[in-house]
C-alpha positions in Angstrom: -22.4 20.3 -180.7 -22.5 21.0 -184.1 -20.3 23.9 -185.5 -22.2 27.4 -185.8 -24.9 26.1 -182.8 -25.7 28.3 -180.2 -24.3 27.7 -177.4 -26.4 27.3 -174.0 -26.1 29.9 -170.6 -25.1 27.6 -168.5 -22.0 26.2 -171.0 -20.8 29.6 -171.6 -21.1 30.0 -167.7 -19.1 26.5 -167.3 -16.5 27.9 -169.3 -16.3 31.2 -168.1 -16.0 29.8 -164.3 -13.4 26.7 -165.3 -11.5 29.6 -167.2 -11.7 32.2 -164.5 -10.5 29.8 -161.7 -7.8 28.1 -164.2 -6.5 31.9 -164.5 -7.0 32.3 -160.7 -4.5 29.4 -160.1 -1.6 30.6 -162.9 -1.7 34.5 -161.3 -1.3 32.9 -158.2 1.6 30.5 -159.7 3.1 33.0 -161.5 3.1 35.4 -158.4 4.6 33.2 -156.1 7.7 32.8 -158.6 7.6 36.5 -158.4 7.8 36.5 -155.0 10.3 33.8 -154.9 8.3 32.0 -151.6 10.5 29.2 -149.7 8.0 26.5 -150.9 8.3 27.7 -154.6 12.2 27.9 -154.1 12.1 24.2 -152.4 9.9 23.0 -156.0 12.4 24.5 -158.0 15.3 23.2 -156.9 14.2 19.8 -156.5 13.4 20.1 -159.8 16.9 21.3 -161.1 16.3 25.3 -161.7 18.7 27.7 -160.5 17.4 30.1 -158.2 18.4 32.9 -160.4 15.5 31.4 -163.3 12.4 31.5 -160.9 11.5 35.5 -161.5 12.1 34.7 -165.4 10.0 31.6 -165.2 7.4 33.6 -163.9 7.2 36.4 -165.5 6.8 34.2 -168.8 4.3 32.0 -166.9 2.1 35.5 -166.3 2.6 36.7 -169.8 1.3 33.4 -171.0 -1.9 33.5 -168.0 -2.6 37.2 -169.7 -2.8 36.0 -173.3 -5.5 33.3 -172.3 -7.3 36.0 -170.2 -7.7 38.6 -173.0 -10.7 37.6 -175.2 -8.7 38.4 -178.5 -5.1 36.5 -177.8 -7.2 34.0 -175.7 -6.8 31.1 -178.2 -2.7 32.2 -178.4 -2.4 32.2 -174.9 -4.0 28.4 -174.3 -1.0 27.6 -177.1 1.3 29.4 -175.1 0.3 27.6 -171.7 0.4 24.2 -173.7 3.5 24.7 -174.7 4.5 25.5 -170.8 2.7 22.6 -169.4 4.2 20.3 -171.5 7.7 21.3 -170.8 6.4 21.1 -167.1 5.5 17.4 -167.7 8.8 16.6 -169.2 10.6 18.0 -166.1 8.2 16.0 -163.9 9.2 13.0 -165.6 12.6 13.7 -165.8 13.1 13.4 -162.3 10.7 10.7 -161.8 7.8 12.2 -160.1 4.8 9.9 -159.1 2.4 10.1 -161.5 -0.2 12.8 -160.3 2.7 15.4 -159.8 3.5 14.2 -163.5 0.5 14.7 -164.8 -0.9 17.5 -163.1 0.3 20.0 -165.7 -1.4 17.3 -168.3 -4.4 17.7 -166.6 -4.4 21.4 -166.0 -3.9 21.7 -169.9 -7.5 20.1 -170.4 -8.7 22.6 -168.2 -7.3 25.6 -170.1 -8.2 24.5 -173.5 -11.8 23.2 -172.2 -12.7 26.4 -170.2 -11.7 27.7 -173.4 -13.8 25.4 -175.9 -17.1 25.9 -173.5 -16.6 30.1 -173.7 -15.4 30.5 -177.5 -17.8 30.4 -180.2 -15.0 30.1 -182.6 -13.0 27.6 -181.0 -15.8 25.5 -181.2 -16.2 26.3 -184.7 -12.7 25.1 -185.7 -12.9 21.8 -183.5 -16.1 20.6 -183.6 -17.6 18.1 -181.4 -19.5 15.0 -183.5 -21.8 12.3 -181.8 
């Protein structure tokens, strides 16, 4: 897609629904560290957190979901969650997860920042695709 094309209805829509259910998962993510649920306390301590982090982690995990949901900080809130997905990788590798669980947060990633790309003129503007 060259930079400055319009974009087709049905890409916007793509990204609009790949964004709206990766958002969908993080509020629920977040919400459950909130929450502190026994599964969510299980995950975290097989993964070497302290009980005491899993509010913390979450409230930073929904700050970072409502930067990619608000149109303006969109693009600083796909950093943010980068940044948090990668951090989640490197704990999954750490203790030597098999390699879905590890690169779940990998893949997730994609998601956010192609939900992203599909919905955001400018985005597309700055990384443009070539054939």
């Amino acid at each position: 897609m060259p930079s400055g094309a319009p974009v087709s209805e049905a890409t916007l829509w793509s990204g609009r629904i790949i964004s709206a259910l990766v958002a969908l998962f993080l509020l629920f993510d977040g919400v459950t560290k909130l929450m502190k649920v026994a599964p969510v306390l299980a995950a975290m301590a097989r993964l070497g957190f302290p009980v005491g982090l899993i509010q913390t982690i979450g409230i930073i995990f929904l700050v970072c979901t409502a930067f990619y949901v608000i149109p303006r900080t969109s693009i600083l809130g796909a950093i943010l969650l980068t940044g948090y997905m990668g951090g989640a990788t490197a704990i999954q590798l750490r203790i030597g997860n098999p390699l879905f669980e590890t690169f779940f947060p990998v893949i997730f990633g994609a998601l956010v920042w192609g939900g992203l790309y599909l919905r955001d003129e400018q985005l597309r503007a700055l990384i443009p695709l070539r054939r």
